[in-house]
NURONU-997991 format. One line per field, with one value per residue (C-alpha): residue number from 1; x, y, z. Coordinates in Angstrom, 2 decimals. Each point is the difference from the previous one (the first is absolute). Last residue first. Example, Ala and Ser with C-alpha at 12.3 -4.5 7.8 and 13.67 -1.06 7.14 Angstrom:
BEGIN
k	[2|1]
xx	[13.67|-1.37]
yy	[-1.06|-3.44]
zz	[7.14|0.66]
END
This chain:
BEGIN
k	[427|426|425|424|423|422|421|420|419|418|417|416|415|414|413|412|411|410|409|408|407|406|405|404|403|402|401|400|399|398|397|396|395|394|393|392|391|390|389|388|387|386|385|384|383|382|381|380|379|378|377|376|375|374|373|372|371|370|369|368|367|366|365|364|363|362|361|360|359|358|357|356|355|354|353|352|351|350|349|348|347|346|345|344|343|342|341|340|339|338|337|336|335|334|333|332|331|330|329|328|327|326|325|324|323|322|321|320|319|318|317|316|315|314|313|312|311|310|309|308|307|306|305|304|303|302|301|300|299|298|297|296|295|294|293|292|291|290|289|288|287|286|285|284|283|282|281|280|279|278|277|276|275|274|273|272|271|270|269|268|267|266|265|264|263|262|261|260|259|258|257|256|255|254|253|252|251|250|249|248|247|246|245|244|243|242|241|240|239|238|237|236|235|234|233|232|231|230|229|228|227|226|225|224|223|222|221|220|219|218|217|216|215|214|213|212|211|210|209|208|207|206|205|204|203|202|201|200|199|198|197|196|195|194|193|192|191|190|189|188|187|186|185|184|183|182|181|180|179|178|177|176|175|174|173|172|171|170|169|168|167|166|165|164|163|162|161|160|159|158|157|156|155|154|153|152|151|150|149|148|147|146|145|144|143|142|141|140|139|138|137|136|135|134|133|132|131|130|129|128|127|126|125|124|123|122|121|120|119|118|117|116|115|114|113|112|111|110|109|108|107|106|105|104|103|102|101|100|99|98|97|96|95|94|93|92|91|90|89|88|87|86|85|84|83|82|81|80|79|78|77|76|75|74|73|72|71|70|69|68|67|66|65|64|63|62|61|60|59|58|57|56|55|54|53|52|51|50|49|48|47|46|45|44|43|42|41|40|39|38|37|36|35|34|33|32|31|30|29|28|27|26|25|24|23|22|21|20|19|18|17|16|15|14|13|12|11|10|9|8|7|6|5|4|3|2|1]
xx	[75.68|-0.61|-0.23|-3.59|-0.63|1.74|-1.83|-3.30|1.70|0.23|-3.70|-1.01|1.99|-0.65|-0.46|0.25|-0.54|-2.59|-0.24|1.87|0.66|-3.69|-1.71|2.20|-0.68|-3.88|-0.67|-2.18|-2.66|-1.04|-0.76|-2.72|-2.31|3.64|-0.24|-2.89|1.21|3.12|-2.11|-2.26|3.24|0.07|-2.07|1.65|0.90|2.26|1.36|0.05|2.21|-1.33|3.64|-2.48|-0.98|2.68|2.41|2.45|3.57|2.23|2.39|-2.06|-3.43|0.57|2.07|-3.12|-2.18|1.92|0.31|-3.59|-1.68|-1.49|-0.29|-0.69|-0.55|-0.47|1.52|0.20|2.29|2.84|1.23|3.49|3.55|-1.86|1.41|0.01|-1.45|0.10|-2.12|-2.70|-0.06|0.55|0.68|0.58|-1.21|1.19|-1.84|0.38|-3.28|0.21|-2.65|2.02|0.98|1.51|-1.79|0.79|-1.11|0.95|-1.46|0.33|0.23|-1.05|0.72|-1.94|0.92|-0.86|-3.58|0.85|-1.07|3.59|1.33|4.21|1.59|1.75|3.68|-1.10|-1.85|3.11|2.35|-2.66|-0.66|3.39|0.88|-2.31|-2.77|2.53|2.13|-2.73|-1.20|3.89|0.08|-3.16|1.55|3.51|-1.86|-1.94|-3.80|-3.07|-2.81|-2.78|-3.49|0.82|0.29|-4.09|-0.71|2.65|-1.92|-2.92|-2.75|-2.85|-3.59|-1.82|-2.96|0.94|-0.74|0.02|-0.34|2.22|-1.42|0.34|-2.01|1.24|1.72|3.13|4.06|0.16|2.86|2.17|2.02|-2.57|-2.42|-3.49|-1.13|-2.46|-3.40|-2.07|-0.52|-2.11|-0.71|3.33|1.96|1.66|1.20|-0.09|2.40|0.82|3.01|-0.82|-3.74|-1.74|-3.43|-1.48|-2.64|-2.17|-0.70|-4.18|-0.88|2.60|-0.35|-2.01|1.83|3.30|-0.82|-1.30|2.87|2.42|-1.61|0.10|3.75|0.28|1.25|1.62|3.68|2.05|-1.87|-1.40|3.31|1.98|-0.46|2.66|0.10|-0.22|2.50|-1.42|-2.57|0.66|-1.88|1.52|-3.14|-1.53|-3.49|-0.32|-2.20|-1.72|-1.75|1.54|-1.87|2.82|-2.11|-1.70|3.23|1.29|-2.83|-0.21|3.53|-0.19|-2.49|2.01|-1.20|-1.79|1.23|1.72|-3.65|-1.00|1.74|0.20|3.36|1.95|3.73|1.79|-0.30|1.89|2.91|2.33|-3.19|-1.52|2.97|-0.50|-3.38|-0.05|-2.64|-1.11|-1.86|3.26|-1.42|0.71|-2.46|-1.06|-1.36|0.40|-1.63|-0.21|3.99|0.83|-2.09|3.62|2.10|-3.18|0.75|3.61|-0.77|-1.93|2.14|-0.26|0.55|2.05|0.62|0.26|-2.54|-0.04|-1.87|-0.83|-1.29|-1.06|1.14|2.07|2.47|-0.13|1.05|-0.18|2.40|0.26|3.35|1.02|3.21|0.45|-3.71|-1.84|-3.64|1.61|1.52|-1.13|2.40|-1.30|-0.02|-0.24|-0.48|-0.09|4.25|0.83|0.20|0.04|-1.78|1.34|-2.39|2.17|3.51|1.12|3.83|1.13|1.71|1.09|3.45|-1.71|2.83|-1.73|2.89|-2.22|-3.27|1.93|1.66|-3.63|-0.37|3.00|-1.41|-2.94|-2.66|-1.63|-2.51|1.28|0.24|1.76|0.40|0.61|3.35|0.69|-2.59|-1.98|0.60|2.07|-2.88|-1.72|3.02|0.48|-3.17|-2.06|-3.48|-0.50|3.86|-1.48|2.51|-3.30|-1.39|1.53|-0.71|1.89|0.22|-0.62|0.03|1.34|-0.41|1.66|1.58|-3.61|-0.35|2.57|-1.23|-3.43|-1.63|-2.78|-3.04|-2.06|-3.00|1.24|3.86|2.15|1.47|2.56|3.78|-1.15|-1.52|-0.76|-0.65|2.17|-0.01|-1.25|-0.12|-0.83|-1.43]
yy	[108.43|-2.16|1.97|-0.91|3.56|0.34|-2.87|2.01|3.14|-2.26|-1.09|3.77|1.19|-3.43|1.51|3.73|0.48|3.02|0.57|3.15|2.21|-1.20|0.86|3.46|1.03|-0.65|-2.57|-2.13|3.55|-0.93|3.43|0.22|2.72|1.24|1.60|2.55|0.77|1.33|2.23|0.91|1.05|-2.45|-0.99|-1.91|-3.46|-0.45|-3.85|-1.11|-2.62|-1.50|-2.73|-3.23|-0.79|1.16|-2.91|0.17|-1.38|0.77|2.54|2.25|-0.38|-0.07|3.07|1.60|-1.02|1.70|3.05|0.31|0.19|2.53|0.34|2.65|0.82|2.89|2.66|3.55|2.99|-2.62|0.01|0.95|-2.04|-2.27|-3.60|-1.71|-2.56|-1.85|-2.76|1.30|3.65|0.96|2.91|-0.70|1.56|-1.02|0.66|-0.13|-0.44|0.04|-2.51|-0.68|-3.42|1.34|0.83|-0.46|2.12|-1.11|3.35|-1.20|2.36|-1.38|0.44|-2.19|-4.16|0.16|-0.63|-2.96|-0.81|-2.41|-0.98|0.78|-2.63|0.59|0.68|3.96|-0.72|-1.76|3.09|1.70|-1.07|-0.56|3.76|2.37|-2.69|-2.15|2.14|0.80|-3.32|-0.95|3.53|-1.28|-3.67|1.34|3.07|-3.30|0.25|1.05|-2.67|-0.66|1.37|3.85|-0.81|-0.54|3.67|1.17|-2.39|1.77|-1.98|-1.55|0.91|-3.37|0.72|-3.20|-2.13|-3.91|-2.07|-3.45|-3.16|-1.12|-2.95|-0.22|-2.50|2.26|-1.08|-2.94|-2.52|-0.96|-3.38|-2.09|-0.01|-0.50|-3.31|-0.76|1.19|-2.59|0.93|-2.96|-0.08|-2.50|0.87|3.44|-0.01|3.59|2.04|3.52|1.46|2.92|0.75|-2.32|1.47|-2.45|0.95|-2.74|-0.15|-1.29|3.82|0.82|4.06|1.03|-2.10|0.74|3.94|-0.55|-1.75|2.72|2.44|-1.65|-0.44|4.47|1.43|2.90|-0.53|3.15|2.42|-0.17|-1.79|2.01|3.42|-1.54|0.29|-3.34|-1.09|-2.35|-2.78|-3.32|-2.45|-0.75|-1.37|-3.73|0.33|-4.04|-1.30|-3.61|-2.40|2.30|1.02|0.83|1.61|2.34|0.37|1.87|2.41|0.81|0.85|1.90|2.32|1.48|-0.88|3.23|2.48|2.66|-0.67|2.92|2.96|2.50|1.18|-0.84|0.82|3.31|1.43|-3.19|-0.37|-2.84|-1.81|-0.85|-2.22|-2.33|0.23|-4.27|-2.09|-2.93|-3.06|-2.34|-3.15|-3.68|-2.43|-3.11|-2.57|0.75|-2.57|0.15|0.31|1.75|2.75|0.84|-0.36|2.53|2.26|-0.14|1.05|3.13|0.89|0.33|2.21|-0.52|0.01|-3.64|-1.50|-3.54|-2.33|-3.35|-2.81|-3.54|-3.28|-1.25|3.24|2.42|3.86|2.36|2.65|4.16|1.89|3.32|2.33|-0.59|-0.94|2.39|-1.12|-3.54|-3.36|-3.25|-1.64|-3.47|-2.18|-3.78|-1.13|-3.33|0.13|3.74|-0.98|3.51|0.22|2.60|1.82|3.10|-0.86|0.35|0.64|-2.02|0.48|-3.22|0.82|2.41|2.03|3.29|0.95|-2.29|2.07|2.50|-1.80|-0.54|3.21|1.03|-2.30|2.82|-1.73|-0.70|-3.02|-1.22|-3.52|-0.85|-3.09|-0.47|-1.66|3.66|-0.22|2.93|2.82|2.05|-0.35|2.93|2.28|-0.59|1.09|-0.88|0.94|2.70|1.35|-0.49|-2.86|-1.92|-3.30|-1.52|-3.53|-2.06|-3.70|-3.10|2.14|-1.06|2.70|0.00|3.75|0.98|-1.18|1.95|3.06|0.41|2.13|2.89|1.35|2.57|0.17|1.61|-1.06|3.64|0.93|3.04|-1.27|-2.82|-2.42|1.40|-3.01|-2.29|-3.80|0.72|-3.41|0.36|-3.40]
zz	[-123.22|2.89|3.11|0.36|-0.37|-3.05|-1.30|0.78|-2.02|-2.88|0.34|-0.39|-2.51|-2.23|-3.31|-1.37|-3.63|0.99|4.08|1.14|-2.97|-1.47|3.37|-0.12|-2.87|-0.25|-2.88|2.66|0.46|-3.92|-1.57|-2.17|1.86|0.89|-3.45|0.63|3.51|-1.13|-2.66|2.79|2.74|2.21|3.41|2.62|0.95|-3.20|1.75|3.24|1.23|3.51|-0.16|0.93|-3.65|-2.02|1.35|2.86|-1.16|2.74|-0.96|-2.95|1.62|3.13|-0.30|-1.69|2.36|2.48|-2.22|-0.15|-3.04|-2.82|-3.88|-2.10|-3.85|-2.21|2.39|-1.59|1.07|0.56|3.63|-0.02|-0.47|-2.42|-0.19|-3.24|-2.08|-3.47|-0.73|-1.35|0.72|3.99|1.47|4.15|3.26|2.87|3.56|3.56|2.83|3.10|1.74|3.38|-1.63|-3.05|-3.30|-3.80|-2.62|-3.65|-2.47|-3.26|-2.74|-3.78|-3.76|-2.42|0.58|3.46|-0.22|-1.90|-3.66|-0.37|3.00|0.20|1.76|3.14|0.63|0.27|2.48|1.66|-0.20|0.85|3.27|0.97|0.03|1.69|1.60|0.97|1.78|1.99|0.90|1.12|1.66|2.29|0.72|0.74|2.72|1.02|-1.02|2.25|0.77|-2.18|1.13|-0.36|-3.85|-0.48|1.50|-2.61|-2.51|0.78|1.59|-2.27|1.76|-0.62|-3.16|-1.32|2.65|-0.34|2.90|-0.23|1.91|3.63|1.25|3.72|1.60|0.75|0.21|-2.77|0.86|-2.81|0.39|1.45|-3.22|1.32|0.11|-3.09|-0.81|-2.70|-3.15|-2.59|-3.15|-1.06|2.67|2.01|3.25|1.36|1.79|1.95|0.80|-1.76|-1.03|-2.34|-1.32|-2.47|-2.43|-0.93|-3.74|-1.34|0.62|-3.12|-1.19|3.32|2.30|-1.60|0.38|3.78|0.42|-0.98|1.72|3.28|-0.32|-0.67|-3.44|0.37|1.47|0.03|1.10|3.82|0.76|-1.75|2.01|2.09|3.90|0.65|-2.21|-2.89|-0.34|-1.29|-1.75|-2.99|-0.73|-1.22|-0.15|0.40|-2.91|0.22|-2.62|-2.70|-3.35|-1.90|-2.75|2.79|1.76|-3.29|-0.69|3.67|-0.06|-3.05|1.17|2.52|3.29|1.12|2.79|-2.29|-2.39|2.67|-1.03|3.25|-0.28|-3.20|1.07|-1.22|3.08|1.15|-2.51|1.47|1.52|-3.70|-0.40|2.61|0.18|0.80|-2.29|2.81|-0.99|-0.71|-0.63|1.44|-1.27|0.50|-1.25|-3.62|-2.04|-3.92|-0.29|-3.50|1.10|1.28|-2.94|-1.60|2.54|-0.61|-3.28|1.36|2.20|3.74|2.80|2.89|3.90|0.59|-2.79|1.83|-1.64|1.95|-2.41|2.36|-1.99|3.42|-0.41|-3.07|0.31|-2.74|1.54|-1.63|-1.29|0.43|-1.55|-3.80|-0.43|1.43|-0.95|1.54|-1.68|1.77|2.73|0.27|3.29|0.35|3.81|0.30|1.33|-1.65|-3.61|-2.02|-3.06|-2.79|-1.36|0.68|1.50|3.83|0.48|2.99|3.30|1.60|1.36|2.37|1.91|0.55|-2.99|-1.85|0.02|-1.37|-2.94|-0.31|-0.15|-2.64|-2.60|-0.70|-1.94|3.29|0.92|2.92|1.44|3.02|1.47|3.68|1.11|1.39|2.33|0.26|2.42|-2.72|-2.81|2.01|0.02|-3.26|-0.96|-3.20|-0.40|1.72|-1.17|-3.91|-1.33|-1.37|0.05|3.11|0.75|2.76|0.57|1.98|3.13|3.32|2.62|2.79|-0.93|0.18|2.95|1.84|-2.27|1.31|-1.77|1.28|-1.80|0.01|-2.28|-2.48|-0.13|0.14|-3.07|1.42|-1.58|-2.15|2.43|3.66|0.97|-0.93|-1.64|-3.63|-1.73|-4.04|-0.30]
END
């Protein structure tokens, strides 16, 4: 399910704890088939799938045609569409792709093999009717669920960030809720598990809710469940009421034998995001006017492509302030009026800014030529005080409607699998 061979995964995800593959047994590998349940670039790499063998099925739950015409280009000829409630035959395996919280983009696994119930939530939440579906089956045996609620949007507008709130670093309610009428034998706290450069503020932020948290929770709410720690490469054997340890996995070697978990600190110092662009490395005189031209002409040609919101911030008149820094920490602006969907470039600073947003102009590149997602590009977004009427109305504002997320990422599919093909030399 979802195989991730690299390390770093998705530009700067780095496995926590360290880990290492080994790609000439990988490539031995012979796997009765492949499940991906969403075309997020954790979840479905083409740079992964490429050390499989290409007599491996591949099923993907994706309600974009154009990646599994993806997939294929790799040179599966077995590459499959999966539906909802649909059982799968996979030798004694049965699997069942059940319909997730977000239903247009994730899906979640019922697994049945030998009468045993494995659920696998990947990295979802659920519905209400697909709880029911679930409570369905009296006996989960196990259960895969994703304990970890990433910061990823509270990052982009630090000083605006909750400091010091505890319920950051409890389970939210509904998961309890939901495990209690599940009522699993065994729960694995299944995390992305990843940690981010070394020198990023992220790592103290991003990821608030620790493994020893989460089974203390369970163990409070359901003593009767064992919580099951699995770290990478390791295995279990499960049977009726019974775990037993298994050979570790000889295709992933974990580098450290300690017991590492996540520690949470919301009073870190966060570095400027001039301090932040120092770490990337300095553009090409084509790559830095490419960024520039962007940000004076193609950047509102495509905002102004996008669909107007209705109640957003940027309905009423605004100026948008776009700073974006090189790798010495310079900083150059552009300022732009925007109303709805209509935008233009000021020639001088506008006497009142309403809205800012900052990133390096590496990032940026990455971002436009090679697919990098929001969540390793350091965005930050109004990190400074506003006038009190501005202030007043960004109390509402959603941070994911800024201009330049929305330019970059809305109705945009594939950017980052695309540029993996590219890399193969096959598209």
């Amino acid at each position: 399910f979802d195989p991730i061979f690299e390390n770093p995964f998705s530009t700067n995800c780095y496995a926590f704890p360290p880990v290492e593959f080994h790609e000439t047994k990988i490539k031995e590998l012979q796997i009765a088939a492949v499940f991906i349940s969403h075309y997020h670039d954790d979840h479905c790499s083409l740079k992964s799938l490429n050390l499989l063998n290409r007599a491996t099925p591949i099923y993907i739950f994706c309600q974009h045609a154009e990646m599994l015409e993806m997939v294929e280009q790799l040179g599966f000829n077995k590459v499959k569409s999966i539906e909802l409630n649909q059982p799968m035959q996979i030798n004694e395996f049965e699997i069942i792709a059940r319909r997730a919280l977000d239903a247009e983009v994730d899906s979640i696994f019922h697994i049945r093999v030998g009468g045993i119930n494995i659920l696998n939530v990947v990295d979802s939440w659920i519905d209400e009717e697909t709880m029911q579906t679930l409570q369905l089956t009296t006996i989960w045996d196990l259960i895969l669920w994703p304990f970890q609620t990433m910061r990823e949007i509270e990052v982009l507008a630090p000083s605006r960030m909750t400091k010091g709130d505890p319920t950051v670093q409890e389970l939210p309610p509904e998961w309890t809720a939901q495990i209690e009428r599940l009522k699993p034998k065994v729960i694995v706290p299944s995390s992305c598990q990843f940690k981010l450069e070394s020198w990023s503020w992220y790592n103290q932020v991003f990821f608030p809710i620790t493994y020893k948290k989460f089974e203390k929770e369970i163990n409070r709410v359901l003593p009767s469940v064992k919580v099951l720690r699995l770290d990478p490469s390791q295995s279990i054997e499960l049977s009726f009421g019974e775990i037993r340890k298994a050979p570790a996995v000889p295709w992933v070697r974990l580098l450290t034998t300690a017991i590492v978990d996540y520690d949470f600190d919301a009073t870190v110092e966060v570095p400027k995001t001039s301090e932040i662009a120092k770490n990337f490395p300095a553009l090409s005189a084509e790559q830095r006017n490419q960024v520039i031209d962007y940000c004076r002409n193609e950047l509102m040609s495509r905002y102004s492509s996008l669909e107007e919101l209705e109640d957003d911030y940027f309905v009423n008149e605004c100026f948008w302030q776009l700073t974006i820094f090189d790798q010495t920490g310079i900083a150059r602006d552009f300022f732009y009026q925007l109303k709805g969907q209509r935008i233009s470039l000021c020639l001088a600073r506008p006497v009142l800014i309403s809205w800012t947003s900052e990133i390096s102009m590496f990032k940026l590149h990455r971002a436009l030529f090679y697919g990098e997602t929001l969540t390793s590009l350091y965005m930050r977004i109004n990190d400074l005080n506003f006038e009190n009427e501005i202030e007043v109305r960004l109390k509402t504002a959603d941070s994911l409607r800024d201009p330049l997320i929305r330019c970059l990422f809305e109705g945009v599919f594939g950017a980052y699998q695309r540029k993996q093909l590219r890399d193969l030399g096959l598209n």
